[in-house]
C-alpha positions, 0 to 999 in steps of 0.5 A: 092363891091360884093365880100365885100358884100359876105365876110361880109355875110358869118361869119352871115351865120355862125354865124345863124348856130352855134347859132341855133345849140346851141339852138338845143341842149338845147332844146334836153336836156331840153325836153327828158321827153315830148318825152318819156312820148309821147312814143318815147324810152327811148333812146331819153333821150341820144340824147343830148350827141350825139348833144353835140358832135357835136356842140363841133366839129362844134364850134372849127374850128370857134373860131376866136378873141384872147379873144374867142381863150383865154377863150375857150382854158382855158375850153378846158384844163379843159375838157382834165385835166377831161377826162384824170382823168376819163380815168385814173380810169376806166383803174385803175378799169377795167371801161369799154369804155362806162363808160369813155364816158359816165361819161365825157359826163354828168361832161363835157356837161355844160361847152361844152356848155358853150364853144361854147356859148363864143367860138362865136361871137354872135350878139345882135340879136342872143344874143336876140334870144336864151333869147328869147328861155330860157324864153319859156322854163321856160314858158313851164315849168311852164305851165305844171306845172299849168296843173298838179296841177289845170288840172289834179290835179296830187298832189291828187294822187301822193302828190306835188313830183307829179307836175315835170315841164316838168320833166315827170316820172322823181324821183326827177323831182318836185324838178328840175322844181322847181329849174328851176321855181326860176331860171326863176324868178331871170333871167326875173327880171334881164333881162330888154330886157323882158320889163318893170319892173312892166311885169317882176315883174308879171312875175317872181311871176307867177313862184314862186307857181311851187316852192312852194306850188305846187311842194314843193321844199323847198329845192331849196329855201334853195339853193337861200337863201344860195347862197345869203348869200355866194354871200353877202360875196364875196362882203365883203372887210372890217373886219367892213363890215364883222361883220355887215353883219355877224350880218344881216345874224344872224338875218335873220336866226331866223327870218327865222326860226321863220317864218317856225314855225309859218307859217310851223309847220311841218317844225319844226321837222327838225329845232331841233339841234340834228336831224339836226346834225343827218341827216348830219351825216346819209348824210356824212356816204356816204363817210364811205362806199365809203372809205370801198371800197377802196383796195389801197391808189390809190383809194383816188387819182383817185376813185372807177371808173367811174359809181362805186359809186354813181354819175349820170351814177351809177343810171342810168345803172340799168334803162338802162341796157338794153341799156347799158349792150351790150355796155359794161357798168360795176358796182360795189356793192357800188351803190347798198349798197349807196342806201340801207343806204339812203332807209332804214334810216329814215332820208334819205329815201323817205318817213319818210326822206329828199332829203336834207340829201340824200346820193346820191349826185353830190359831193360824186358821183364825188369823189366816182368815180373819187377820188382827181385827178377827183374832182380838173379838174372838180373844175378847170373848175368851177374856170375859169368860176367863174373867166373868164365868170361869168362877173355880180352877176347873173351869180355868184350867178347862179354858187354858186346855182348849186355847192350848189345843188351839196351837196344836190343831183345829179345835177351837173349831170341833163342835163336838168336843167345845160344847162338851168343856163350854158346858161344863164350865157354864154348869159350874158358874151355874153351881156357884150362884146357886150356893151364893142364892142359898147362903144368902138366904140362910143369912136372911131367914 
């Protein structure tokens, strides 16, 4: 009996220590900011890569049930099928090791993450727990928001772009915690275990100010609006259903529309068709000066190389080239020529422009770097999450927001704000199977 009570306890034991791994490793990711504005170095923003790792190689020995072994090894192919194409075009373009490191870890951490949240069996109380801590960050988030704007009034001096969340000294931080802000607020209305509806309702409004007017992220309203729009049509089976749909959709655009300019109007400006048809193509121009760059037709299948072009490690050696130059870090031109044509144009740049049309975005980067080859293993990683883990609309409709985000600027490579959505919807895979685990088991007394 002893031994029995042992052999039971021991998978909990485990099972406490993955999941608070997990959690570990979110909290690092989401909070470097805090740490570095307070005076640790900067090298603390790299500590999540070293934690992903590690939580990688604690959670594979652990996967035990055929669905867990299934659906992890599925992402495991994807992860290898993304590493061998980033390794395949840093070879090919004399990228060096640390290029290959890095590139992987900043494509890969949300689905690493993702892995070991579906990789384990959790418990309704585990499950319960980490919730737990994904709405305290969006509370944490908020909260430092708040200060900002009523505390130290940070939009006086610095305008809205001033109040980032816990996104401290961070360029495009407004936008992120604002994006997390709205992301709290569609999961507490849509997570009954955080109380009753009128609670979560309260609650999921006291987010919306960080989005708007506070930190003007308009543009992560747009992304929600979007992601709406395509989820609605995911859901359509019917010609007859299409057409009434497509009709609704028209109608909400202008009223949308009529509302920016009567409420809004210095919106108005970018609603003008030509501008607009302008803007997009100052924004796609990225994939012309990429292209100029190209010395051989190899170049289309497998990239520039990793960090040659404009995705996230692009940006980042030359804030940390002292931290990366002895590492062996390697770069090209083509970044610096990218962010010359989005600072000078007048559409693009910061200040007379829009992040909307920015040319330094997730998509371009991740092409630019890794060409065709690159960008279908990291499409095919998304593919099994669509299909094998998204198990409800909220979770689609998270993945829609982050592929969309993709195409405005560098998100799919904001650790931060990628662990915050993959964790969510890992959770809610995790959610469902335990009902099914229980239905069964009401089935079969």
């Amino acid at each position: 009996m002893l031994n029995s009570v042992k052999t039971a306890a021991q998978p909990n034991r485990q099972l406490l220590r993955s999941s608070t791994l997990i959690i570990v490793t979110f909290a690092i990711a989401f909070y470097p900011r805090i740490l570095a504005a307070a005076g640790v170095p900067a090298v603390v923003n790299f500590l999540h890569f070293a934690c992903i790792f590690l939580l990688l190689g604690f959670v594979l020995p652990r996967i035990r049930s055929r669905l867990h072994v299934k659906l992890s090894t599925q992402l495991l192919y994807g992860l290898y099928a993304l590493f061998l194409a980033i390794a395949t075009s840093a070879f090919w373009n004399d990228a060096g090791i640390i290029n290959i490191i890095l590139s992987f870890l900043l494509l890969s951490e949300p689905f690493i993450m993702l892995l070991a949240i579906v990789g384990i069996r959790m418990t309704p109380s585990s499950t319960q727990r980490f919730h737990g801590w994904l709405l305290a960050a969006g509370l944490i988030n908020l909260l430092f928001a708040y200060i900002q704007y009523f505390v130290l009034k940070l939009q006086v001096v610095g305008g809205p772009d001033a109040i980032k969340g816990v996104f401290l000294n961070q360029g495009a931080g407004h936008h992120v915690g604002g994006a997390v802000a709205l992301t709290s607020a569609v999961y507490v209305l849509n997570h009954p275990a955080f109380g009753a509806l009128w609670l979560r309702a309260f609650l999921a409004l006291s987010f919306l100010p960080q989005t708007f007017p506070m930190s003007d992220s308009k543009q992560v309203v747009a992304v929600f609006l979007g992601s709406m729009l395509l989820l609605t049509l995911t859901k359509i089976q019917k010609i007859g259903t299409a057409i009434k749909y497509l009709v609704i959709s028209v109608l909400a655009i202008f009223g949308v529309y009529w509302a920016i300019v009567t409420l809004f109007p210095g919106l108005g400006y970018w609603l003008n068709f030509s501008l607009l048809v302008s803007s997009f193509q100052a924004k796609f121009s990225v994939f012309s000066i990429i292209h100029d760059a190209f010395t051989s037709p190899f170049n289309w299948l497998f990239g520039l190389g990793p960090g040659h072009t404009i995705g996230r490690l692009g940006w980042l050696i030359p804030d940390y080239a002292h931290i990366l130059k002895p590492l062996g870090v390697t770069a090209t031109q083509v970044t610096a020529d990218i962010f010359t044509e989005n600072d000078t144009n007048h559409l693009t740049n910061a200040i007379t422009g829009s992040s909307m049309f920015s040319l330094t975005f997730s998509w371009a980067g991740i092409w630019g770097d890794l060409g065709l080859f690159g960008t279908g293993a990291y499409l095919y990683l998304w593919w099994v999450t669509w299909r094998h883990i998204c198990v409800d609309n909220l979770s689609k409709f998270l993945v829609l927001n982050m592929l969309l985000f993709g195409a405005i600027f560098s998100w799919l490579e904001e650790p931060g704000y990628m662990l915050f959505v993959v964790s969510i919807i890992g959770l809610q895979w995790q959610s469902r199977q335990q009902k099914l685990a229980e239905q069964s088991a009401e089935s079969y007394p």
